[in-house]
N, CA, C and O atoms as a GROMACS GRO file, in nm:
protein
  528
    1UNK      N    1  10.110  13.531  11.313
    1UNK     CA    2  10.228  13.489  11.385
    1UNK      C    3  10.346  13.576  11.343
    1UNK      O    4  10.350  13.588  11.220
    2UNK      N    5  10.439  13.637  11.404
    2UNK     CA    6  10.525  13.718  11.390
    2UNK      C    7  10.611  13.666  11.357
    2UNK      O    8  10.640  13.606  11.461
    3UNK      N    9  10.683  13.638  11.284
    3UNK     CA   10  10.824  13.579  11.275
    3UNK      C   11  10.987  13.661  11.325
    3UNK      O   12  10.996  13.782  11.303
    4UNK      N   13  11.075  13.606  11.373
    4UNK     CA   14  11.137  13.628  11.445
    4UNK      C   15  11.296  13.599  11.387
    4UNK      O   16  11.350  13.492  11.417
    5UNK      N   17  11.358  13.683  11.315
    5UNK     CA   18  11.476  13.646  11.215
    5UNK      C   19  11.577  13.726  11.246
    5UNK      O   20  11.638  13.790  11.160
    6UNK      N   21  11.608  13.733  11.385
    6UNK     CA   22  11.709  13.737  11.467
    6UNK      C   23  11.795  13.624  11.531
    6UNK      O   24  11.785  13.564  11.638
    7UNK      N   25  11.912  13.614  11.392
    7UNK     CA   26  11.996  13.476  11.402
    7UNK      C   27  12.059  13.481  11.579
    7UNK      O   28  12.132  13.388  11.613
    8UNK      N   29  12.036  13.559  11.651
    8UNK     CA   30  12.100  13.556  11.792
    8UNK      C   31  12.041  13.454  11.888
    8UNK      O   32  12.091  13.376  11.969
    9UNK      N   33  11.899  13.486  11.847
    9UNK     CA   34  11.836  13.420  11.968
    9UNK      C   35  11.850  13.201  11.949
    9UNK      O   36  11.808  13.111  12.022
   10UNK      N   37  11.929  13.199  11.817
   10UNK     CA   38  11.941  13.057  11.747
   10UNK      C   39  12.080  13.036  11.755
   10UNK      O   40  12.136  13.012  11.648
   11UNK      N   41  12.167  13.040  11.887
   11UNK     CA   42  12.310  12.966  11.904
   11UNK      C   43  12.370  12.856  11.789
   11UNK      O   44  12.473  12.847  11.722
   12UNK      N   45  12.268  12.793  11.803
   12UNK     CA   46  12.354  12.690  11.672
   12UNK      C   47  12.354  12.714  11.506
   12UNK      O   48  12.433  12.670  11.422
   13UNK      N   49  12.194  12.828  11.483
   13UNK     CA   50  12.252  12.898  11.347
   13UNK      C   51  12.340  12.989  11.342
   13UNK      O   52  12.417  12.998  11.247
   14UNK      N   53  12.340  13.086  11.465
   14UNK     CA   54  12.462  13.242  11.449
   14UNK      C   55  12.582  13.195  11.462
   14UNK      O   56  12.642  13.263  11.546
   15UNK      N   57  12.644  13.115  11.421
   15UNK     CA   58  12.778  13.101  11.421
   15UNK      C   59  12.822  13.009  11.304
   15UNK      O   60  12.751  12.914  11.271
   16UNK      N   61  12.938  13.036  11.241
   16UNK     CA   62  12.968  12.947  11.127
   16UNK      C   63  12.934  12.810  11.189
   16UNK      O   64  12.914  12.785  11.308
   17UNK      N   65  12.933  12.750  11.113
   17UNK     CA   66  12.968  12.577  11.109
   17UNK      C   67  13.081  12.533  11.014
   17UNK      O   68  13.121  12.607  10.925
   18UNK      N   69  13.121  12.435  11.032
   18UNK     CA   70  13.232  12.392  10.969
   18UNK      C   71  13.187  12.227  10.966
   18UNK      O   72  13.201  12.147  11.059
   19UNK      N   73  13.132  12.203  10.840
   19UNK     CA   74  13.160  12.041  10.751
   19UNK      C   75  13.251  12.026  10.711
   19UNK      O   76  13.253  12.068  10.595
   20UNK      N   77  13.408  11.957  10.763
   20UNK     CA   78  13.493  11.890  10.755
   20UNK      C   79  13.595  12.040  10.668
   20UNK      O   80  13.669  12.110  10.736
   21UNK      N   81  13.578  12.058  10.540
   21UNK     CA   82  13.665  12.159  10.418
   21UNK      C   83  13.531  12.299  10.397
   21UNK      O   84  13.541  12.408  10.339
   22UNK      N   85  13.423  12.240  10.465
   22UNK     CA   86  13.349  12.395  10.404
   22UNK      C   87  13.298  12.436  10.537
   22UNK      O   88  13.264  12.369  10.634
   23UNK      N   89  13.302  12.582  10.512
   23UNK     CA   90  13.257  12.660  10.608
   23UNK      C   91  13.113  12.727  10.594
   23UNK      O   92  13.105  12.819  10.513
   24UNK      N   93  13.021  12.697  10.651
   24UNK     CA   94  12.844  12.762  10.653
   24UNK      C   95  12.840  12.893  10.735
   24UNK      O   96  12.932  12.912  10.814
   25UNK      N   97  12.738  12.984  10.724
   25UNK     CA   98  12.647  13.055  10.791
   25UNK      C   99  12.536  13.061  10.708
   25UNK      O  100  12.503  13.080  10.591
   26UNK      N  101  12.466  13.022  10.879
   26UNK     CA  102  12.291  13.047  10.788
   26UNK      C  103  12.241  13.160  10.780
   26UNK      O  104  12.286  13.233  10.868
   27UNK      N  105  12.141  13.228  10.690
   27UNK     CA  106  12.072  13.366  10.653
   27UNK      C  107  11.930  13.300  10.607
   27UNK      O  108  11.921  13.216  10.517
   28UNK      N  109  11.823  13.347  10.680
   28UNK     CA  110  11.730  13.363  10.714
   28UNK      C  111  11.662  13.412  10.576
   28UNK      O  112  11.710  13.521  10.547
   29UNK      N  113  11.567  13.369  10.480
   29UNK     CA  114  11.521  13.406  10.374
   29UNK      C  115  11.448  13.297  10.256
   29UNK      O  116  11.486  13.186  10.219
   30UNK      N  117  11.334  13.378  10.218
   30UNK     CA  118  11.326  13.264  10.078
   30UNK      C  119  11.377  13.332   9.953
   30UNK      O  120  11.298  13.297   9.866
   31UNK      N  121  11.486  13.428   9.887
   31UNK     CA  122  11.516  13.450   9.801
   31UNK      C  123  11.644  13.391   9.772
   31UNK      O  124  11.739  13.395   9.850
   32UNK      N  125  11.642  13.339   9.662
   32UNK     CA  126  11.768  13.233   9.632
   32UNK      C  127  11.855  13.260   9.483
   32UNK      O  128  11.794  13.318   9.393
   33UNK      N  129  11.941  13.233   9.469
   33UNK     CA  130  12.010  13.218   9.338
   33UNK      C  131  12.066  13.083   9.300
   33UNK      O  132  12.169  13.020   9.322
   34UNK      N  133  11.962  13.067   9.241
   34UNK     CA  134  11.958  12.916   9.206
   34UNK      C  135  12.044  12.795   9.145
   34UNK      O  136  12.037  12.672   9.150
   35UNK      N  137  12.143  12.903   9.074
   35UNK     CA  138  12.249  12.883   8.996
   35UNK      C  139  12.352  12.842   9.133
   35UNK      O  140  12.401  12.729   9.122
   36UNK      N  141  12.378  12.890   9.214
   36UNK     CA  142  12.451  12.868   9.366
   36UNK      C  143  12.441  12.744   9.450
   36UNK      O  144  12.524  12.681   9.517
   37UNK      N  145  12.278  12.724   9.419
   37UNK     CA  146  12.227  12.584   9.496
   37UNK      C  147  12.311  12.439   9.491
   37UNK      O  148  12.335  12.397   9.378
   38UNK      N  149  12.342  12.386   9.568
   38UNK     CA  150  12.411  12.258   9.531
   38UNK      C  151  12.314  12.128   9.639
   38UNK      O  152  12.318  12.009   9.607
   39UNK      N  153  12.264  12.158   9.716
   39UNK     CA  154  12.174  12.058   9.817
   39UNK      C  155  12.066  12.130   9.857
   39UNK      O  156  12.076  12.253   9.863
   40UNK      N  157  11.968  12.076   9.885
   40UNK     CA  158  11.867  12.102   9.933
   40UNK      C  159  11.779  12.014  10.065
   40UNK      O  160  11.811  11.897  10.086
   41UNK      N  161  11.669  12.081  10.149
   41UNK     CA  162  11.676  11.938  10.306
   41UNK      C  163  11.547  11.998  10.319
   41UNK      O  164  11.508  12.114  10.301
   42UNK      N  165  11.474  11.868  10.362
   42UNK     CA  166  11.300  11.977  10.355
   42UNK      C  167  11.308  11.891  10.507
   42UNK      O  168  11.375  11.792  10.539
   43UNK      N  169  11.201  11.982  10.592
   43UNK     CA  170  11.131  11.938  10.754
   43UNK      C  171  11.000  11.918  10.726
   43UNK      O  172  10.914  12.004  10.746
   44UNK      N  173  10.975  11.786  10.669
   44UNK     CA  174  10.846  11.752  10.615
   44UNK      C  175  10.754  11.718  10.724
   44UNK      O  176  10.792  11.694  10.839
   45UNK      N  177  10.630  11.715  10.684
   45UNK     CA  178  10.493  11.700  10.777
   45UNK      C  179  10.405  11.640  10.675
   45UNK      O  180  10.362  11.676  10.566
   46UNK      N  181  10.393  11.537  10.748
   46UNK     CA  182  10.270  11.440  10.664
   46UNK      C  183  10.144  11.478  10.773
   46UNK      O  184  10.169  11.427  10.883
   47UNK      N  185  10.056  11.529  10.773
   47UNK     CA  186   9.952  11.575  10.855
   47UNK      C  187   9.996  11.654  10.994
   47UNK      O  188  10.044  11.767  10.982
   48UNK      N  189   9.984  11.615  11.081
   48UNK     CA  190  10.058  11.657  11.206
   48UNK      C  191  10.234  11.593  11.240
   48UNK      O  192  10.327  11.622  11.315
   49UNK      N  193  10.218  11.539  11.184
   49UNK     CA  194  10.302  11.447  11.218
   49UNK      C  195  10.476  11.483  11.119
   49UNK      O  196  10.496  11.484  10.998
   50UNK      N  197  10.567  11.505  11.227
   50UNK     CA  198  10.724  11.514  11.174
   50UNK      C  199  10.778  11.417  11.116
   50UNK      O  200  10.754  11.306  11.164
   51UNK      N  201  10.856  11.422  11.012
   51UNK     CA  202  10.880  11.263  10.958
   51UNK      C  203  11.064  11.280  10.911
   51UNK      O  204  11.116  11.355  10.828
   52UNK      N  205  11.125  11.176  11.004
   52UNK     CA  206  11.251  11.190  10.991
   52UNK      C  207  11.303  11.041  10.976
   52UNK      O  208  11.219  10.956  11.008
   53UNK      N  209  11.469  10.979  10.917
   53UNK     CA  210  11.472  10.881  10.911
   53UNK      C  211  11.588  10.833  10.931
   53UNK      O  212  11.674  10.914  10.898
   54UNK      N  213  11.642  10.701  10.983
   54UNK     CA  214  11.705  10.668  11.026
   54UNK      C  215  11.833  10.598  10.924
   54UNK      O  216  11.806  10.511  10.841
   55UNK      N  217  11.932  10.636  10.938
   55UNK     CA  218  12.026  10.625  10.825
   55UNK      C  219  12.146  10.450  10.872
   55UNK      O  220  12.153  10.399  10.984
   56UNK      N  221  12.178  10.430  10.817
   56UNK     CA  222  12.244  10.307  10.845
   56UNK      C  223  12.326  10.268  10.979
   56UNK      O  224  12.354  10.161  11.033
   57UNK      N  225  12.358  10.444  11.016
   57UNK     CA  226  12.509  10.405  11.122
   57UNK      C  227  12.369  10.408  11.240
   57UNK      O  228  12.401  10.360  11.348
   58UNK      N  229  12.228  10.455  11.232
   58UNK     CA  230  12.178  10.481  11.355
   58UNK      C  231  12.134  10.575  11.355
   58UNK      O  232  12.034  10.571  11.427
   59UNK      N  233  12.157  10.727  11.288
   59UNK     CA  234  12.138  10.839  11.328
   59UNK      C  235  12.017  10.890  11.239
   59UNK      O  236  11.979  10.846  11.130
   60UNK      N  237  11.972  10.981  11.307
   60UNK     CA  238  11.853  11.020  11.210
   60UNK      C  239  11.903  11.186  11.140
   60UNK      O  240  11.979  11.275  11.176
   61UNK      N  241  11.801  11.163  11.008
   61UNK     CA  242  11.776  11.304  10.927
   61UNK      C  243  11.695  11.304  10.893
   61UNK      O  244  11.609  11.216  10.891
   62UNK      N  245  11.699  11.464  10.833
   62UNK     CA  246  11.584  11.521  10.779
   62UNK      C  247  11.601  11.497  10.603
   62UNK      O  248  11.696  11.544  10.541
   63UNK      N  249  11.506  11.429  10.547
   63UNK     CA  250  11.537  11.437  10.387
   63UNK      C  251  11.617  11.508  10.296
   63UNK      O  252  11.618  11.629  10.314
   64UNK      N  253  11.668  11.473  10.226
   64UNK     CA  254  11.732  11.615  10.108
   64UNK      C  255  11.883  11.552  10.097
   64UNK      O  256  11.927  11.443  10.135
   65UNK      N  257  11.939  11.647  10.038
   65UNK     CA  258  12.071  11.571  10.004
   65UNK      C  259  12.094  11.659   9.840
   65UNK      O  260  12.014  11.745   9.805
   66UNK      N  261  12.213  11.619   9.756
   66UNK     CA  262  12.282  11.667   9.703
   66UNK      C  263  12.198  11.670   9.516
   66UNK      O  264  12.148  11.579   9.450
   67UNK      N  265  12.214  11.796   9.489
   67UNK     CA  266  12.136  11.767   9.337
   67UNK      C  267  12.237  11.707   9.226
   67UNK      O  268  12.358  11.733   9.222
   68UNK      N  269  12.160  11.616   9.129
   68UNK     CA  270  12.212  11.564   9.045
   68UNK      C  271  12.252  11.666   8.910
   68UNK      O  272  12.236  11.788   8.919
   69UNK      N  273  12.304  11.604   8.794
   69UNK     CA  274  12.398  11.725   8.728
   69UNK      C  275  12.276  11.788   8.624
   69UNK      O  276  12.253  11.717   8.526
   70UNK      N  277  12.204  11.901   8.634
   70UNK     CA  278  12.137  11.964   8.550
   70UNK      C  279  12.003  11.938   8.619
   70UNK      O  280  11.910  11.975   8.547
   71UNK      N  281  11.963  11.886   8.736
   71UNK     CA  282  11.894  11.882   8.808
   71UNK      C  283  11.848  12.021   8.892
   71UNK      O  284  11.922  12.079   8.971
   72UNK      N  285  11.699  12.067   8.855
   72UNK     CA  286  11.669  12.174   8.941
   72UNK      C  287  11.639  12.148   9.125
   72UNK      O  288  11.594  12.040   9.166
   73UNK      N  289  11.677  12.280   9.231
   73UNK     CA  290  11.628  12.224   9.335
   73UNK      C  291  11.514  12.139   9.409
   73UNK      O  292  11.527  12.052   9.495
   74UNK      N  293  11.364  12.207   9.331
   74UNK     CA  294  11.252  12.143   9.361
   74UNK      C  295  11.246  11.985   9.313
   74UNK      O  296  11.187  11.904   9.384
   75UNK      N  297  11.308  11.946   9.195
   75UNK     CA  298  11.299  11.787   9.130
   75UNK      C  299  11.390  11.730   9.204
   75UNK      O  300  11.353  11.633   9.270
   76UNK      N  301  11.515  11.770   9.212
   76UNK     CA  302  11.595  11.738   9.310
   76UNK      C  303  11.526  11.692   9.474
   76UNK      O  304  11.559  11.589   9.533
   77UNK      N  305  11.444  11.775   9.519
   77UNK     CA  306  11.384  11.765   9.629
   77UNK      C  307  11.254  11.612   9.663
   77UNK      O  308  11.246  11.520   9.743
   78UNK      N  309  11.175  11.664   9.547
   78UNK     CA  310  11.129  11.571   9.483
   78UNK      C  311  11.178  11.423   9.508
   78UNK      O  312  11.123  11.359   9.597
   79UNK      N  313  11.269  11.371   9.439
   79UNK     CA  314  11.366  11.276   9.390
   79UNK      C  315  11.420  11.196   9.550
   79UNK      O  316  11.439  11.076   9.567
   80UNK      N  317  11.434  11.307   9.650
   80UNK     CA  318  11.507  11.303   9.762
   80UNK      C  319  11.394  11.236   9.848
   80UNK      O  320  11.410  11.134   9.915
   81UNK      N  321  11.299  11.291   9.838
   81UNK     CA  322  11.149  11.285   9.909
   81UNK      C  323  11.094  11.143   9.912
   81UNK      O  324  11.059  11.082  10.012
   82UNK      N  325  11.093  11.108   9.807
   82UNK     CA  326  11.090  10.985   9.698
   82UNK      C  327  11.155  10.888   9.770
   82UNK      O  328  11.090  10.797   9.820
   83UNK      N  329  11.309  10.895   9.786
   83UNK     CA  330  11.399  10.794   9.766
   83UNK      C  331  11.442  10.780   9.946
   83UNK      O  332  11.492  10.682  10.002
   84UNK      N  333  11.419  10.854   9.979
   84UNK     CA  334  11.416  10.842  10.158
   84UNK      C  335  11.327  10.855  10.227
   84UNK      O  336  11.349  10.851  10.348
   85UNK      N  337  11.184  10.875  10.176
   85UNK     CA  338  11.100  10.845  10.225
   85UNK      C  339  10.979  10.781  10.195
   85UNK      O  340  10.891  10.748  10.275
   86UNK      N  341  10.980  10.769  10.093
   86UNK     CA  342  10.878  10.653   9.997
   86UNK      C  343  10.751  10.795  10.014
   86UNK      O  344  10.651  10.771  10.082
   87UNK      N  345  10.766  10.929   9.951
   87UNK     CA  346  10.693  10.986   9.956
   87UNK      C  347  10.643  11.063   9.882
   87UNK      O  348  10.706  11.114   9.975
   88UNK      N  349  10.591  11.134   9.806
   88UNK     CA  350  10.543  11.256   9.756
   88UNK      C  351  10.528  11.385   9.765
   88UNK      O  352  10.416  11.418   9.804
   89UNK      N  353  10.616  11.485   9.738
   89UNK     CA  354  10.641  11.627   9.817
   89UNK      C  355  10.498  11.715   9.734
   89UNK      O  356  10.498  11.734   9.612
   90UNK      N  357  10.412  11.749   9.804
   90UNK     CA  358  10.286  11.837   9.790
   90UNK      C  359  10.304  11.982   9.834
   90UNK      O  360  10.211  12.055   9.799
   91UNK      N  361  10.430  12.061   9.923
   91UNK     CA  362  10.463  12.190   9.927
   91UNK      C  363  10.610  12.163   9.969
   91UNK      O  364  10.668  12.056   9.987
   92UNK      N  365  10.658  12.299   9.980
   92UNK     CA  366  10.785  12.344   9.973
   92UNK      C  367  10.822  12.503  10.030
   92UNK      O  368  10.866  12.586   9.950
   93UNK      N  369  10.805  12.530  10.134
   93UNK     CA  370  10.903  12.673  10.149
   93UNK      C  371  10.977  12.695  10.232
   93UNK      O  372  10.973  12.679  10.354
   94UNK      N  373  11.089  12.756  10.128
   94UNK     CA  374  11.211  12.776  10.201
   94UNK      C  375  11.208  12.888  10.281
   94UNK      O  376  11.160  12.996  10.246
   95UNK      N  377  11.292  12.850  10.464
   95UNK     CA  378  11.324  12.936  10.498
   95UNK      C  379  11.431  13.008  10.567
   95UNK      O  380  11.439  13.110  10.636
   96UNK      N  381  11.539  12.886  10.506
   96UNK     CA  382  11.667  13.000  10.463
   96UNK      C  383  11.749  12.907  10.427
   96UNK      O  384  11.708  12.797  10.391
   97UNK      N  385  11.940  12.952  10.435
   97UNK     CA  386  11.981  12.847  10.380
   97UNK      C  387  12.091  12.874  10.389
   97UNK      O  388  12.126  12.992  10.380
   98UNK      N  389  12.177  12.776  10.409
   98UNK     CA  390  12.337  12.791  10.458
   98UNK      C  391  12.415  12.815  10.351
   98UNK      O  392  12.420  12.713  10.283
   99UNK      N  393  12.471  12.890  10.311
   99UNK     CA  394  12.543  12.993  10.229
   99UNK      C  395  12.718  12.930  10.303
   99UNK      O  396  12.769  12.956  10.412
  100UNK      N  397  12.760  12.858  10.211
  100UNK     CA  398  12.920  12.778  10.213
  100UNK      C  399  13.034  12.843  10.130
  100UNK      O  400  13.022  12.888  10.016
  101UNK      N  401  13.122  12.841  10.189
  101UNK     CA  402  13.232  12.845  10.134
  101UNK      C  403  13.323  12.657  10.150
  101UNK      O  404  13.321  12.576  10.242
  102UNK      N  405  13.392  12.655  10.011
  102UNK     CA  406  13.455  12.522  10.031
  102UNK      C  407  13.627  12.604  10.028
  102UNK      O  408  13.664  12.704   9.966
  103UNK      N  409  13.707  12.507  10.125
  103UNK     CA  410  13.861  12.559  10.082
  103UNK      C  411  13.920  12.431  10.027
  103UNK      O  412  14.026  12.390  10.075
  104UNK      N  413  13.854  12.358   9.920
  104UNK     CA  414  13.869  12.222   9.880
  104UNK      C  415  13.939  12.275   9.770
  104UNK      O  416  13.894  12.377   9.717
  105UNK      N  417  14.069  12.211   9.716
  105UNK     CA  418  14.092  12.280   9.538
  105UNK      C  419  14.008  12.256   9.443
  105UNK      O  420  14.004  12.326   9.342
  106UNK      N  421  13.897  12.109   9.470
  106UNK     CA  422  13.805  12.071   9.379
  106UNK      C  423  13.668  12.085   9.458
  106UNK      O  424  13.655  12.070   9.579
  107UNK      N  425  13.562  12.119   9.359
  107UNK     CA  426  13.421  12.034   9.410
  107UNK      C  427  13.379  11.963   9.441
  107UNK      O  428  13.399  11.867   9.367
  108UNK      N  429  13.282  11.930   9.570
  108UNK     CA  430  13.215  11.759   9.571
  108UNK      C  431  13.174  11.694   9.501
  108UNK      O  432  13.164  11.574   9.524
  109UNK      N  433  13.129  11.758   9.372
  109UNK     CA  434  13.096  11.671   9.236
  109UNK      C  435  13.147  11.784   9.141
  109UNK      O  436  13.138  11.902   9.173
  110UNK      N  437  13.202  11.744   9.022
  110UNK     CA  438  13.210  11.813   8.929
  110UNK      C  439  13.117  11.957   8.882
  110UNK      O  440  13.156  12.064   8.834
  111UNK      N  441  12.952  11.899   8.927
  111UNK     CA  442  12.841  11.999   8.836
  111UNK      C  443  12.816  12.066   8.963
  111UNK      O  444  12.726  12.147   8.944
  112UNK      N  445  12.868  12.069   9.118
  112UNK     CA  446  12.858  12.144   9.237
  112UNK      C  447  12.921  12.296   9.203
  112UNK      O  448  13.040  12.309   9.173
  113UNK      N  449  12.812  12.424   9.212
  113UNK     CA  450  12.925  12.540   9.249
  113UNK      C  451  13.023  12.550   9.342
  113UNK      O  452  13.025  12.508   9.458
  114UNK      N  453  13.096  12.602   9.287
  114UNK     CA  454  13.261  12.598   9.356
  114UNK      C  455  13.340  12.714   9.356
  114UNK      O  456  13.370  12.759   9.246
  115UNK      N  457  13.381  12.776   9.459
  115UNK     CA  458  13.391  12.719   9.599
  115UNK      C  459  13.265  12.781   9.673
  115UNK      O  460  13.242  12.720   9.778
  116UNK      N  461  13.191  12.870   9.652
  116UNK     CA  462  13.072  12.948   9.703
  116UNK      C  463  12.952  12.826   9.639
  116UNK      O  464  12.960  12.792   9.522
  117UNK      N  465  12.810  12.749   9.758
  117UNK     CA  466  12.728  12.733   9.728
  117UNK      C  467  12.648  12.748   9.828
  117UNK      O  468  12.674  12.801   9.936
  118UNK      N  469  12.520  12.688   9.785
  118UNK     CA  470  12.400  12.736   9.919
  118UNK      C  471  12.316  12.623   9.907
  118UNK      O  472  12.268  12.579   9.802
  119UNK      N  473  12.294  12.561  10.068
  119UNK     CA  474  12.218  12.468  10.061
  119UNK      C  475  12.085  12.510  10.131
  119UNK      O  476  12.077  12.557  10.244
  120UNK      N  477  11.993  12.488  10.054
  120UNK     CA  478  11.875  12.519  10.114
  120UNK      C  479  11.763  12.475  10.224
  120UNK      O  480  11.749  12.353  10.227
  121UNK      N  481  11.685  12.542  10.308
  121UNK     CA  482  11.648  12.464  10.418
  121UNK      C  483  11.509  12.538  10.397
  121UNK      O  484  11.481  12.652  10.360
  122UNK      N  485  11.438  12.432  10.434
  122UNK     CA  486  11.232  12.416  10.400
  122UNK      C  487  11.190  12.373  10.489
  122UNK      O  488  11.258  12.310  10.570
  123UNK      N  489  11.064  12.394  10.501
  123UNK     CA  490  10.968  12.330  10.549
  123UNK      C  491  10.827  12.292  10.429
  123UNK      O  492  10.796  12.361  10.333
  124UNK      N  493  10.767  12.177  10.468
  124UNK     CA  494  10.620  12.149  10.385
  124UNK      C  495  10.572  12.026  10.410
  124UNK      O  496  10.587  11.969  10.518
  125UNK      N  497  10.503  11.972  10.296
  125UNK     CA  498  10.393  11.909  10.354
  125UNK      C  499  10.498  11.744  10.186
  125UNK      O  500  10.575  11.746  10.090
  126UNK      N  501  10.411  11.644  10.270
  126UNK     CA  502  10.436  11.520  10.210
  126UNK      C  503  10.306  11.420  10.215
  126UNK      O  504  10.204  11.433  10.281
  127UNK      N  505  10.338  11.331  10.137
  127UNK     CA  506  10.212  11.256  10.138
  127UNK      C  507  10.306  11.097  10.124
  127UNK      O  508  10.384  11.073  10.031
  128UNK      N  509  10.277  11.008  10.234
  128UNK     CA  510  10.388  10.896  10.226
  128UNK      C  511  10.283  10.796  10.172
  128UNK      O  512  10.174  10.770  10.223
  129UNK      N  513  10.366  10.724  10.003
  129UNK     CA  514  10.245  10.654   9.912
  129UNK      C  515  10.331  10.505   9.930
  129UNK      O  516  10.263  10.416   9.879
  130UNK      N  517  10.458  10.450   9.988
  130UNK     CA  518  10.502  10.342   9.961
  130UNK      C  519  10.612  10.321  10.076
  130UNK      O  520  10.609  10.388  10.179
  131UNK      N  521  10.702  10.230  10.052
  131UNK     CA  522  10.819  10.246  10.105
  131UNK      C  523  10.939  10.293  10.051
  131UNK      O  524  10.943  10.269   9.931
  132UNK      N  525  11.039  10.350  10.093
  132UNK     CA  526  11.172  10.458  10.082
  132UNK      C  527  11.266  10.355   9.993
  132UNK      O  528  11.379  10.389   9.958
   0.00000   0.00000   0.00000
């Protein structure tokens, strides 16, 4: 299968985004600097099957969310996997990841890089052992 990592033909990745004080563009890649990482979001697959979840106001996501302080991405991921989906993360690869700028004077958490971080975006596999 050829892969195709021409952010053009993807309108809603080729252009910044803007979360409220930070500004994204996504870049296409699994090489990371880990030290940069502040969130991580996996597009899990439990067999064939897409698995996304429904959050309080109604809306749905994809797992992942913000790492804790001295927390690596994968445990972090882990942890996330776990706690929103009552699941077990069995793979992981990243393939790319929104690279932020914040114009906040502070961080979203204290142990968040600041003002430059990168949140990472995956795909893999899960194994759902309970409830979330």
């Amino acid at each position: 299968m050829r892969k195709n990592r021409d952010l053009s033909l993807y309108p809603a990745l080729s252009n910044d985004i803007h979360w409220g004080v930070v500004r994204a563009r996504f870049a296409f890649g699994e090489e990371i600097n880990e030290s940069k990482v502040s969130n991580v979001t996996i597009l899990p697959f439990d067999g064939d099957r897409c698995i996304i979840f429904q959050v309080a106001d109604g809306s749905w996501e994809l797992p992942g969310g913000t790492l804790e302080p001295g927390e690596s991405y994968m445990d972090g991921l882990r942890r996330e996997v776990r706690e929103e989906l009552g699941a077990e993360l069995e793979s992981y690869r990243i393939f790319g990841q929104f690279r932020c700028e914040s114009n906040s004077k502070t961080p979203y958490r204290p142990h968040i890089p600041h003002p430059h971080f990168d949140r990472l975006v995956g795909y893999g596999d899960v194994r759902i052992v309970g409830e979330p």
